[in-house]
N, C-alpha and C positions, 0 to 999 in steps of 0.2 A: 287810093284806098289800101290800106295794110290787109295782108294775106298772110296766115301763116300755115306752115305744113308741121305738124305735130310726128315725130319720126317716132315716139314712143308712149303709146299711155294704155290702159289697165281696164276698159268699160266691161269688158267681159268676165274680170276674173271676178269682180262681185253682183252679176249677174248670175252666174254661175254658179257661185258658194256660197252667198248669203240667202238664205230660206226666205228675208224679208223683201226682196227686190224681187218683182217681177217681169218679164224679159218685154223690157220697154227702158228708154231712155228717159220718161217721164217722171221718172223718181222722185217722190219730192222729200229729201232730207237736206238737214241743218249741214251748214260750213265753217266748222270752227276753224281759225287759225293757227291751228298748230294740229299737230299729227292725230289722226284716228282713224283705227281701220275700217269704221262704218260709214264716213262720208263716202259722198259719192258724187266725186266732182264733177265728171263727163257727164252730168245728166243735163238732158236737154234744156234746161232754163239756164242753163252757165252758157249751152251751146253757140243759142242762137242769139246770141246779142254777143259773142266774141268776133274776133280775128278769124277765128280757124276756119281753113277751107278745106283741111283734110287730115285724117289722123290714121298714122298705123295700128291697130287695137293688135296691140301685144298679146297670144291667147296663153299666159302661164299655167300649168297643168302644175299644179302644187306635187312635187316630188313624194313620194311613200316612203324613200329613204329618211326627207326631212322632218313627214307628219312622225316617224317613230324616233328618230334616235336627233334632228337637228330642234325641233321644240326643246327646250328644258323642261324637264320635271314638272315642275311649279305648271309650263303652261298645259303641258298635257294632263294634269289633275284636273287644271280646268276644262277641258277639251271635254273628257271620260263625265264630268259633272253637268256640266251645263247643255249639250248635246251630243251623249255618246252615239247615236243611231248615225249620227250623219255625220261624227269624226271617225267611225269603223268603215262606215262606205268609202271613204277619200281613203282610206288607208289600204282599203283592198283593192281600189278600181282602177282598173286596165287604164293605163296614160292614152294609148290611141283612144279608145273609148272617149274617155274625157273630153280628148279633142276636138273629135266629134261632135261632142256633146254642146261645146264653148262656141264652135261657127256655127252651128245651129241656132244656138240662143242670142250669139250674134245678128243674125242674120232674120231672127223674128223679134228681135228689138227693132230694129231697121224698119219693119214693113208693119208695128206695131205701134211705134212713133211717129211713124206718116200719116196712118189712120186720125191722129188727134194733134198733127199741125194744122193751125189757123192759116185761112186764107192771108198771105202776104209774109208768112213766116218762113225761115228757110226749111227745105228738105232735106233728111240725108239721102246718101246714094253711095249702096252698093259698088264698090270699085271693083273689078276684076283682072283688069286689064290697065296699060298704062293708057289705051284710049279714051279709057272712062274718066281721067283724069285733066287730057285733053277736053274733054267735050264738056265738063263741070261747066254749070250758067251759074250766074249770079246769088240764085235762092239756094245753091244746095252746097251742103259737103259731106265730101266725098270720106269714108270710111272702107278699111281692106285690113284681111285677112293677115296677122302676121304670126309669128311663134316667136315665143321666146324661151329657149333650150331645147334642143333635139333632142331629149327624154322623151319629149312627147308623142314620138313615132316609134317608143315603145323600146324595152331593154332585151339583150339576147337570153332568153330562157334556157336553162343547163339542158344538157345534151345537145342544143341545136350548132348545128356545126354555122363557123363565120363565114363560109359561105352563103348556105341559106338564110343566113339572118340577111345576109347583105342583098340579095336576090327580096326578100321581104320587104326592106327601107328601098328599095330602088323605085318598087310599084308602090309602095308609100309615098314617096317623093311625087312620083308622077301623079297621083291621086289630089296632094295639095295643089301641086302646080294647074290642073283641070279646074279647081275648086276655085283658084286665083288667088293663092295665096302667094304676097310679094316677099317676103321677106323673109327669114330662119334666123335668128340667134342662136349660135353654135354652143350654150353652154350657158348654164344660168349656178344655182347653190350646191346642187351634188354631183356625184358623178352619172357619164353618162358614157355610151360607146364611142364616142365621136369627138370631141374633143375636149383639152383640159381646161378646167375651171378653176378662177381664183378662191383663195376665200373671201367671203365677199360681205365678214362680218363686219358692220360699219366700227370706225373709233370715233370717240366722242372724248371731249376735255374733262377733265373733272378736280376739282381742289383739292388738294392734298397738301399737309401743312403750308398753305399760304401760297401751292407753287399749285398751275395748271400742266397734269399732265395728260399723255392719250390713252387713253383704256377703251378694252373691247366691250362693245354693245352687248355683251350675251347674257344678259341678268335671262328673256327668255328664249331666246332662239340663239342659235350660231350655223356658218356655213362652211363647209370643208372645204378644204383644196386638195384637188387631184395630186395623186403620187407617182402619176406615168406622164410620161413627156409623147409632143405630138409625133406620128412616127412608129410607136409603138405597135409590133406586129398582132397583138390581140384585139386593137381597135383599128376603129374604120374611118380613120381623121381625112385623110386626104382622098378618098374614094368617097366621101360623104362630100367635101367641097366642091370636089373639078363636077360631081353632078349636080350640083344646085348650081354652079356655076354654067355648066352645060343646057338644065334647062332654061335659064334666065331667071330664077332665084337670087335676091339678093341678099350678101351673106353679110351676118349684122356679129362684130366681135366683141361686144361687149361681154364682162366675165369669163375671156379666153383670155389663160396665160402670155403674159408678153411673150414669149419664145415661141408659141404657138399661133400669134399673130403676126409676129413675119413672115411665117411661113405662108400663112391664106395671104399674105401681100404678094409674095411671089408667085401662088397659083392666080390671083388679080390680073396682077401683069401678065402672063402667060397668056391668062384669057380674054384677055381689052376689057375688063371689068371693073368698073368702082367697088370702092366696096364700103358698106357702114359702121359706124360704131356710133349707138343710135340714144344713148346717155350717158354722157363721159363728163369727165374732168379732165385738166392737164395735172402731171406730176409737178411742173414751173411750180403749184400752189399750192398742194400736195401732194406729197412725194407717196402714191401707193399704188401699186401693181391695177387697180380696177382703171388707174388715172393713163394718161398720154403722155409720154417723153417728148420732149420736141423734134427726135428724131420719126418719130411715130408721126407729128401731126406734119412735116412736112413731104413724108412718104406717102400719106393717105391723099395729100394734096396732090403731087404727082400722078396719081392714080385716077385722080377727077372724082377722087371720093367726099364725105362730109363726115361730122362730126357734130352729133346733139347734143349741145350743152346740156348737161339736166337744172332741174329749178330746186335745187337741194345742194344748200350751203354744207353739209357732211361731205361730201364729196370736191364740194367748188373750192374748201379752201381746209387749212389746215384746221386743227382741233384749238389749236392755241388763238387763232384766229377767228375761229366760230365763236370761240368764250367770248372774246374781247369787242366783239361787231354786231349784236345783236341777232334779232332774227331775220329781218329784214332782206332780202338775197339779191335786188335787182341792180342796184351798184355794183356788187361783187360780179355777176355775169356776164355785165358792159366792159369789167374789166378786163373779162378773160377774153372776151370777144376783140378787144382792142391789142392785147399783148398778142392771140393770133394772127391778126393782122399787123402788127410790125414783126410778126416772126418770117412769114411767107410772104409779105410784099401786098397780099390784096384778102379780100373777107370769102373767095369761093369754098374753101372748105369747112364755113361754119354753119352749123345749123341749128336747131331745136327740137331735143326730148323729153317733152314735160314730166316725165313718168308720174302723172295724176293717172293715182286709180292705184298706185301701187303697195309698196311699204317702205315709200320715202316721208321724209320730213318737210311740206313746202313752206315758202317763202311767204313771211306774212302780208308781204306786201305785194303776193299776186297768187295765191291761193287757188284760183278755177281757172275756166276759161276764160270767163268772162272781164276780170283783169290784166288778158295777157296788151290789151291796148296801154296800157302802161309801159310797158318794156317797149313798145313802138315810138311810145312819145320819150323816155326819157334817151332813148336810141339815138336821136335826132341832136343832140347835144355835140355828138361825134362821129358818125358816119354819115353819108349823101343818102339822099333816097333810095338811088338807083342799089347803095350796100345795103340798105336795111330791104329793101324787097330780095335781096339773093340771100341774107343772112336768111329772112322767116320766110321765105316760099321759093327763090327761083333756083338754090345749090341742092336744094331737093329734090324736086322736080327733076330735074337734069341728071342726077346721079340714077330717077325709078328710070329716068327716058334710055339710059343705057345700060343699067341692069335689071329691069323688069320687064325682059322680051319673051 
């Protein structure tokens, strides 16, 4: 029976910020095939009839820097127009707050959506621990606690000396870690204390006398990239990792500078720890800073770590290649999946990040959960069983089993 371990997806963040969802997984909106930021794929009726046995719920805390100055114009006319009351509150509120706010709503979606499964339906379950992950039966999946970008444990306030701030994020950390949160992505669209970020604004093909070239996606948003390197005596990059690494946080480097990610590779090794990068690309297919050098995916491999392919051909292949291949993304995937495995000799360092739920592009030809049994069956064309069950459940598993202690 196909299992899969979902290493990145979003139920929370439109939970959270859409007024129209109520904190339940029973959501019942439309699934168009192509991008909208009102669907809402994780909801329970995608759920329970997929693969998945377990998903990391990314909790993104929409950055204050981005709601003011990374929207463009155009979209913040719309913001101020269509609900100024609730685009002023995201723009003043406290990130930890928030946070707060997101495992909450988590966590009463959880016990809100069990109340209205049917006898014989699966249950979710609460993960806190990597026992709970072990002990998962048959009807349930298991759902946990992640971040994605350490903004969200809150920016250093002027006059607080870096000491105290760090004294601050230390019993922050300790507070997620009690709570059971597995995972931290160290850096998402703006800046933050702790580590640097790519810009992370997608490119897209576009015609131009008769030729396809790549242009940036910012008609209405764009994301900055950091101008300080890791290291940097004003920030808290490497005092921020060796303790999520110290308490058994797994550290997720997705939108961390290449430069800044060898470096958390050799605090890894230092500490016998895997480590994630939980929706990637290889550069092999496009060559850009969000993506993986092959020096990168055979390092991570060494490490006993994975890598979640995401289901978003923007990232999986070039712009000139998106133009010319449709929309469709489950070919392209197998591909990348296949070229890792001749890069490193065997498929443990692959794995799966749908990021449904986010502000990706999905594949039209697997859209929710409930199509992820497709990418199983056309799997089987090229890999053994025993690779497709480590590809979508056992290279994950095994990465939480020794970094989520």
């Amino acid at each position: 029976m196909d299992r899969l371990f979902d290493l990145h997806a979003h139920p929370s963040l439109k939970m959270y910020y859409l007024p129209y969802l109520t904190r339940t997984f029973h959501a019942a909106l439309a699934q168009e095939r192509f991008w909208n930021p009102l669907n809402f794929q994780t909801q329970y009726g995608n759920l329970k009839g997929s693969p998945v046995r377990a998903i990391c719920c990314a909790h993104y805390v929409i950055e204050s820097k981005f709601l003011a100055s990374g929207i463009k114009q155009l979209g913040r006319t719309l913001a101020w127009a269509l609900a100024p009351a609730h685009y002023s509150r995201m723009r003043k509120a406290d990130p930890w707050v928030t946070l707060q706010g997101m495992m909450e709503t988590l966590e009463d979606a959880i016990a809100n959506t069990n109340r209205r499964v049917k006898a014989g339906e699966k249950r979710l379950r609460l993960a806190t621990r990597f026992a709970d992950l072990q002990g998962l039966t048959g009807d349930e999946i298991a759902v946990m606690h992640a971040i994605e970008g350490a903004h969200a444990l809150g920016d250093r306030a002027p006059g607080v000396s870096r000491e105290a701030f760090w004294e601050q994020t230390k019993l922050r950390l300790a507070e997620l870690k009690q709570r059971g949160v597995c995972m931290i992505g160290l850096s998402h669209f703006f800046d933050n204390e702790f580590a640097p970020q790519i810009d992370s604004t997608e490119i897209i093909p576009k015609v131009k006398d008769g030729h396809v070239v790549a242009v940036r996606d910012d008609q209405f948003f764009e994301m900055k990239r950091a101008t300080w390197t890791w290291g940097d005596p004003e920030h808290l990059s490497e005092e921020f990792a060796r303790e999520c690494l110290r308490l058994g946080i797994v550290l997720d480097l997705v939108h961390v500078q290449e430069h800044a990610r060898w470096k958390v590779y050799e605090l890894c090794a230092q500490a016998g720890r895997p480590v994630v990068l939980s929706h990637n690309g290889l550069q092999h297919f496009f060559n850009h800073e969000y993506n993986l050098s092959d020096a990168e995916v055979l390092r991570i491999r060494e490490l006993g770590g994975v890598i979640g392919l995401i289901l978003c051909k923007r990232w999986l292949l070039s712009p000139e290649e998106c133009h010319n291949s449709g929309a469709d993304g489950l070919h392209d995937l197998i591909e990348v999946m296949r070229y890792v495995r001749d890069l490193t000799g065997d498929v443990s360092v692959i794995g799966i990040g749908t990021d449904f739920d986010g502000l990706t592009h999905p594949f039209t030809d697997c859209c929710k959960p409930d199509e992820l049994g497709r990418l199983a069956y056309h799997m089987r064309k090229h890999f053994t069983p025993r690779e497709i069950d480590d590809i979508l459940w056992g290279n994950s598993l095994r990465v939480f089993e020794r970094g989520w202690v």
